[in-house]
C-alpha positions as CSV (number, residue, x, y, z in Angstrom):
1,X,-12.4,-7.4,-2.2
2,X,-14.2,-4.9,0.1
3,X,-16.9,-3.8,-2.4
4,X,-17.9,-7.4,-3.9
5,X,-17.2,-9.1,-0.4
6,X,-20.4,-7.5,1.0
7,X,-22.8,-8.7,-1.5
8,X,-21.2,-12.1,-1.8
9,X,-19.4,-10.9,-5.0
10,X,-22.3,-10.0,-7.0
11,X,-22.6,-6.6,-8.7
12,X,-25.1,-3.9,-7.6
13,X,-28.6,-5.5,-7.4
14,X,-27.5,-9.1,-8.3
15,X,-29.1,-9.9,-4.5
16,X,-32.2,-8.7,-5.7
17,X,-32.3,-10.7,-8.8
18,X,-33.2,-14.8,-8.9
19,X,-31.8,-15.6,-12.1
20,X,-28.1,-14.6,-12.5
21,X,-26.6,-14.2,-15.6
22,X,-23.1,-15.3,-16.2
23,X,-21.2,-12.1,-14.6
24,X,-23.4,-11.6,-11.5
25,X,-22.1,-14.7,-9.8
26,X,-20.9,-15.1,-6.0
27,X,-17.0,-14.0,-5.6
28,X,-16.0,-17.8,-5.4
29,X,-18.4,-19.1,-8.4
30,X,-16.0,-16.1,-10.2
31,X,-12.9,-18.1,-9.4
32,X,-14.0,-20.7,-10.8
33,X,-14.9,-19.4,-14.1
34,X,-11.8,-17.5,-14.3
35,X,-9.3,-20.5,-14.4
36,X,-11.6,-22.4,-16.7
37,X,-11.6,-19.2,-19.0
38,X,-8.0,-18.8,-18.6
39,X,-7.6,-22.7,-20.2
40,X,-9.9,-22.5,-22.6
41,X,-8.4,-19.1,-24.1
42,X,-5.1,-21.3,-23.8
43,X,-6.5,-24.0,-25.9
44,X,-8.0,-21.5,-28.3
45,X,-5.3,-19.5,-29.0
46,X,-3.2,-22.4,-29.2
47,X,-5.2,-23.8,-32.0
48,X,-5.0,-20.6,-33.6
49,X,-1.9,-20.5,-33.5
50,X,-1.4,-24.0,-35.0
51,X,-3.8,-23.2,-38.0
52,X,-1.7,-19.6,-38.8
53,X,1.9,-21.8,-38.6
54,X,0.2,-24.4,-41.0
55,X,-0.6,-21.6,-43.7
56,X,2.5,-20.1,-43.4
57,X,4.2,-23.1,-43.8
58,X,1.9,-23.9,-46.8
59,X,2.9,-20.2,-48.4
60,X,6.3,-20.1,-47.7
61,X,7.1,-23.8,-48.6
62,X,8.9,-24.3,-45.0
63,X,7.9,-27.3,-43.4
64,X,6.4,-26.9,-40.0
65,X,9.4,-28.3,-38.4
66,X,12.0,-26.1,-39.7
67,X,9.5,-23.3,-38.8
68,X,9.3,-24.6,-34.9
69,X,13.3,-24.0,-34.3
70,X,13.2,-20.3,-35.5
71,X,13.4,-17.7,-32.4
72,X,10.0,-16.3,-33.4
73,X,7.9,-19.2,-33.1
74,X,9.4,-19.8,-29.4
75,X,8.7,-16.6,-28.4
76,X,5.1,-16.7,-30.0
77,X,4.6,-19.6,-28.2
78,X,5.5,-18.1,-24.6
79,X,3.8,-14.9,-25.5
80,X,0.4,-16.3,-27.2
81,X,-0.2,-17.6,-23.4
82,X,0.8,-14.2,-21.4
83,X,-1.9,-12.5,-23.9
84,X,-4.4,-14.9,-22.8
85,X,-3.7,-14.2,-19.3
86,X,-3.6,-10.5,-19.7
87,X,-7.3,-10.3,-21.1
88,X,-8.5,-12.4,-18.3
89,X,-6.8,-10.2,-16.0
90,X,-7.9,-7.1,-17.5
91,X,-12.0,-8.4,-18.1
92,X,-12.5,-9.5,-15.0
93,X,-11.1,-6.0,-13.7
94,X,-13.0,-4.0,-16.1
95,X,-16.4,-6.2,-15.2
96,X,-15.8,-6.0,-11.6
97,X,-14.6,-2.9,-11.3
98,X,-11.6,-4.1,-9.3
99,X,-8.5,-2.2,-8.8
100,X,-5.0,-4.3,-8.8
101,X,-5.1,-3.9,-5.4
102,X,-8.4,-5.6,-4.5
103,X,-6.6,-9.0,-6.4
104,X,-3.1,-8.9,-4.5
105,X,-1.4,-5.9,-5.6
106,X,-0.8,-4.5,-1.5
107,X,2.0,-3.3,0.6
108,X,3.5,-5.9,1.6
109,X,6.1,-6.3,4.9
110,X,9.7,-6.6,3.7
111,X,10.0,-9.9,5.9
112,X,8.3,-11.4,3.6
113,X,10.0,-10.9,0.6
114,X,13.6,-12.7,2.2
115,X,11.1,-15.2,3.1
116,X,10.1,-15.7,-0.6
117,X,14.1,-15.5,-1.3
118,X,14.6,-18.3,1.3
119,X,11.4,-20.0,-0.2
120,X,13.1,-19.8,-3.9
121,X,16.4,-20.7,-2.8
122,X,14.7,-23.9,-0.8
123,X,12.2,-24.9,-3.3
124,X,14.9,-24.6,-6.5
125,X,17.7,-26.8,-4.8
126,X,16.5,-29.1,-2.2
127,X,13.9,-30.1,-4.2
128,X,15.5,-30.8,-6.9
129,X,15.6,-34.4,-6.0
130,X,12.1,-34.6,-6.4
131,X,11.9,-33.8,-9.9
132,X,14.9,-36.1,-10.4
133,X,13.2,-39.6,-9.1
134,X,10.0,-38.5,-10.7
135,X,11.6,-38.5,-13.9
136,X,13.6,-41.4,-13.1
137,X,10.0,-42.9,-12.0
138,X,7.8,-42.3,-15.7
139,X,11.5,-43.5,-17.6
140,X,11.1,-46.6,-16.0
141,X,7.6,-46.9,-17.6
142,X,8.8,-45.9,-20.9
143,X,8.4,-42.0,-20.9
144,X,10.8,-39.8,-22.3
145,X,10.9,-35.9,-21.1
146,X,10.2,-33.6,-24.0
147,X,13.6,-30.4,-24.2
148,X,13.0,-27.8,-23.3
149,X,12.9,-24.9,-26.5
150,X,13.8,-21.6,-25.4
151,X,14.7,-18.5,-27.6
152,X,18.4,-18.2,-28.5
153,X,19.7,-15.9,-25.2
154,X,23.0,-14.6,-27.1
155,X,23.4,-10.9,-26.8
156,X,20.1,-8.9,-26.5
157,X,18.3,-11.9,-26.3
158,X,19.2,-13.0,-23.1
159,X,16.9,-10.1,-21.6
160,X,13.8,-11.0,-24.1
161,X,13.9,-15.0,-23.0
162,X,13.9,-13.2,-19.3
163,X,11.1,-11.3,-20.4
164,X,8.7,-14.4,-21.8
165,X,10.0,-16.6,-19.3
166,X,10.7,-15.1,-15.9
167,X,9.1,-11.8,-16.1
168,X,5.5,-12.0,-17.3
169,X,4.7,-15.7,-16.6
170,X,5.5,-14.7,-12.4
171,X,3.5,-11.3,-12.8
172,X,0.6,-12.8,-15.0
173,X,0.6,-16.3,-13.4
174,X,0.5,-15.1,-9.7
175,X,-2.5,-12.0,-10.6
176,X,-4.4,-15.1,-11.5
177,X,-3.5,-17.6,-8.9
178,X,-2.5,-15.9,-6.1
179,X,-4.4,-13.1,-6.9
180,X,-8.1,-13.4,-8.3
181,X,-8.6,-17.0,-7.7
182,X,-7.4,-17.6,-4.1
183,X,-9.1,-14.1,-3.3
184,X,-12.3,-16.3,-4.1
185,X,-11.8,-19.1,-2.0
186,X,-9.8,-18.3,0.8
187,X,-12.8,-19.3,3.0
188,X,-12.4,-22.9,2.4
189,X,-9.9,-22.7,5.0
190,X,-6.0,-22.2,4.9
191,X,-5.1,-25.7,3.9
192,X,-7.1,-26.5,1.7
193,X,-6.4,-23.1,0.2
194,X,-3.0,-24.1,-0.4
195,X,-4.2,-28.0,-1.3
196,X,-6.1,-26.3,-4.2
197,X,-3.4,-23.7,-4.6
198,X,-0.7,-26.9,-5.4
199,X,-3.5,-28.9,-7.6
200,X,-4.5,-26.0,-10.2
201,X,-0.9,-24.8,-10.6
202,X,0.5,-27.8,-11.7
203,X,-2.4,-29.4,-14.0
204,X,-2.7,-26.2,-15.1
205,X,1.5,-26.6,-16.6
206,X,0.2,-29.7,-17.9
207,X,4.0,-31.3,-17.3
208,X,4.1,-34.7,-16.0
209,X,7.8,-34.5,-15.2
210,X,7.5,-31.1,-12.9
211,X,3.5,-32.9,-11.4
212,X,4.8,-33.1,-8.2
213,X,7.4,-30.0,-8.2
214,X,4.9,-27.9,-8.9
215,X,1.9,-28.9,-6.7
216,X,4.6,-28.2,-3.8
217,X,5.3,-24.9,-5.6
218,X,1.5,-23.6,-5.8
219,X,0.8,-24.8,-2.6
220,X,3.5,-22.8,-1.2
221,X,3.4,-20.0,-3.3
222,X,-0.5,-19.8,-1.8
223,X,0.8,-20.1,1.8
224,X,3.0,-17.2,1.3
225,X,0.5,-14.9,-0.5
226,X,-2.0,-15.5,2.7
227,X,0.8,-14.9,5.4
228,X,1.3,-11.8,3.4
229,X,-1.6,-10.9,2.5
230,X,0.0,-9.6,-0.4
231,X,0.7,-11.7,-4.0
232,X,4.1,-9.8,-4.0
233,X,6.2,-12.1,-2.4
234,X,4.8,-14.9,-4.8
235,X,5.5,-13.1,-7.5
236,X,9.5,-12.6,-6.3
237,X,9.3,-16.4,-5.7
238,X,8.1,-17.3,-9.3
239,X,10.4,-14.6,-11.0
240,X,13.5,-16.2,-9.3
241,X,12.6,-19.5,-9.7
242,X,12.3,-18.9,-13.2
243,X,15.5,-16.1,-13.6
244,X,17.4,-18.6,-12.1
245,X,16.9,-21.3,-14.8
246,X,17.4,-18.7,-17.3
247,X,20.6,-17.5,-16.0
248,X,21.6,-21.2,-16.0
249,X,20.7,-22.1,-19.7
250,X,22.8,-19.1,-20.4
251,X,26.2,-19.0,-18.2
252,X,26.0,-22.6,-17.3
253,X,27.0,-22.0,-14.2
254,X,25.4,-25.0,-12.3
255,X,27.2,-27.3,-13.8
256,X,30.7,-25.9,-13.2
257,X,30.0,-26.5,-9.3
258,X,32.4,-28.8,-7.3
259,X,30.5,-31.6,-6.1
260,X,31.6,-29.9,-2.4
261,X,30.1,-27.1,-3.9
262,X,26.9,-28.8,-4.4
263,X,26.7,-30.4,-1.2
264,X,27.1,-27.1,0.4
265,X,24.2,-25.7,-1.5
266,X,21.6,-28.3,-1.2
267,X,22.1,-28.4,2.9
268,X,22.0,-24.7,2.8
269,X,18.9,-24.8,0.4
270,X,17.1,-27.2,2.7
271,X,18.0,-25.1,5.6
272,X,16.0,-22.8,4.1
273,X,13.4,-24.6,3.1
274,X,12.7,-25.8,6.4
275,X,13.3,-22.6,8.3
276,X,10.8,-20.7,5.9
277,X,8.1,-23.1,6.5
278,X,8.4,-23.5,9.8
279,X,8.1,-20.1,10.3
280,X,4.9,-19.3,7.9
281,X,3.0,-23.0,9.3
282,X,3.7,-22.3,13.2
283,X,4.5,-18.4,13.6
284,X,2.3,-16.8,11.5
285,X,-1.2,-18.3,13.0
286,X,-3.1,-15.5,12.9
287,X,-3.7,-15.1,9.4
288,X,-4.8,-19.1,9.7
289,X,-8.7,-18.7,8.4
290,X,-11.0,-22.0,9.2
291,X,-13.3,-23.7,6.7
292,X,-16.1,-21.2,6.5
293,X,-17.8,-21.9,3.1
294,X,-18.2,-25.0,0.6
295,X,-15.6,-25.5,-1.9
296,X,-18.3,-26.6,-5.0
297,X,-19.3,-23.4,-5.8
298,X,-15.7,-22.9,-7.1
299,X,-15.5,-26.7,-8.5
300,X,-17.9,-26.8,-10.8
301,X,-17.4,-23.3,-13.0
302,X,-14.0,-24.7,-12.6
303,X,-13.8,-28.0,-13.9
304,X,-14.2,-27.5,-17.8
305,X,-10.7,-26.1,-17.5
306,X,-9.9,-29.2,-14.7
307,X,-10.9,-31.2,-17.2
308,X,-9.1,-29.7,-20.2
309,X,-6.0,-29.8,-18.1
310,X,-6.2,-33.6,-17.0
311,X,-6.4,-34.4,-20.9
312,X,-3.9,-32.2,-21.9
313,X,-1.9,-33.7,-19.2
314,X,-2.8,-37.2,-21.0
315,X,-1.6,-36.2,-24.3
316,X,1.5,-34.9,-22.8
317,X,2.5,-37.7,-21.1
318,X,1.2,-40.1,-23.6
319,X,3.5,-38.5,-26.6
320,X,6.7,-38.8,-23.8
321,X,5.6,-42.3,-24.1
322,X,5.6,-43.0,-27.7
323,X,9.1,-40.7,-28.2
């Protein structure tokens, strides 16, 4: 951001003043206290949400359970989250006095939006593997993957799963992301933008069947955001990563390929993969930014939600274990 970037992301005076209060923190110290703000509001609204389905469950004589399989409680739960991230979004515009385009929102070159397609098309099929023989991995220690619980997409409803699913979760995810975080720290370097990029992304999903999946994800996600210098293209990636399961759990059309069929796609998928990644590693140089500043500053504001995560990610996998 042009305006914070000249006074190391303090407000107006901020330089002048020893002591800093909470807002009038470097740009990167920002970064850091927006993802652990974004997981705490998670866990808080999640236990708010636990104590209001407990009383309504109490008033209505409906046990919890029952309550869980009803379409409004899955799209409560998908929404509570995209509230969370909207606020964040919208406080740290309001106390920075940022305009979406200062956090990602640019023009961005059309090249890179088939790239992103290429990206999706890559990530979602070739790497499908990975997820597979990581799941195969934790059921060999005992772990059982949790089903997934998605609104009923019959009729109408097809478009409000794609709504709580695909749409907001790629627009809110990557503002946060590939938008105000990696804005923060992009002079740690390229890689170990990208490094970081794949770590927060997947604790932060807290899923230890999609661990892996999704560190490649972030970390490529965060490659294509700095190439473009745009969080567009990411946020075309996540959407049709995401539509594309959707469209799946509603036609079922994935499973009514010919095994030829699927051959075909995986080479072509890898094809892609390859070619996309190639060409944003080895041709795109110039945007390549060396370490220039220390990643603590981030770290530490940072690691209450780290740390939230990592247990989160505990509990997760330790109730796959005992189901």
């Amino acid at each position: 951001m042009v305006g914070m970037e000249q006074n190391n992301g303090a407000p107006a005076g901020g330089m002048n003043n020893p002591k800093r209060s909470l807002f009038d923190q470097p740009r990167k110290v920002i970064s850091g206290i927006v993802f652990s703000g974004t997981i705490v509001g998670m866990v808080l609204i999640s236990l708010v949400f636990s104590i209001t389905l407990g009383l309504i469950s109490s008033l209505s004589d409906t046990p919890v359970g029952e309550l869980q399989e009803t379409d409004a409680y899955k799209y409560f739960s998908y929404l509570l989250y995209q509230i969370v991230y909207v606020g964040i979004i919208v406080a740290f515009a309001a106390i920075y006095k940022s305009r979406p385009r200062d956090f990602g929102y640019r023009k961005v070159k059309v090249r890179y939006l088939f790239i992103a397609l290429a990206l999706a098309f890559g990530l979602l099929f070739s790497l499908n593997w990975v997820n597979g023989w990581f799941v195969e991995l934790l059921s060999l220690l005992g772990y059982t993957a949790p089903e997934s619980a998605l609104p009923s997409a019959a009729g109408a409803g097809f478009f409000g799963v794609l709504l709580v699913v695909a749409v907001l979760p790629a627009l809110c995810e990557e503002t946060i992301f590939r938008g105000i975080i990696l804005d923060g720290v992009k002079d740690i370097g390229t890689v170990a933008a990208c490094l970081l990029g794949g770590l927060l992304f997947s604790i932060f999903h807290q899923s230890p069947t999609q661990t892996i999946y999704q560190f490649i994800c972030g970390a490529a996600f965060t490659l294509l955001a700095i190439r473009a210098d745009s969080i567009w293209p990411a946020i075309l990636i996540h959407f049709v990563n995401n539509a594309v399961i959707i469209f799946d759990y509603k036609f079922d059309f994935l499973s009514k390929v010919s095994s030829g069929g699927a051959i075909a796609i995986y080479v072509i998928s890898a094809v892609c993969l390859a070619a996309s990644l190639v060409y944003l590693i080895f041709f795109e140089k110039k945007t390549n930014r060396k370490k220039e500043g220390a990643i603590k500053p981030f770290v530490y504001p940072a690691l209450v939600g780290i740390i939230l995560c990592a247990i989160m990610w505990i509990a997760n996998f330790a109730s796959g274990m005992m189901g």
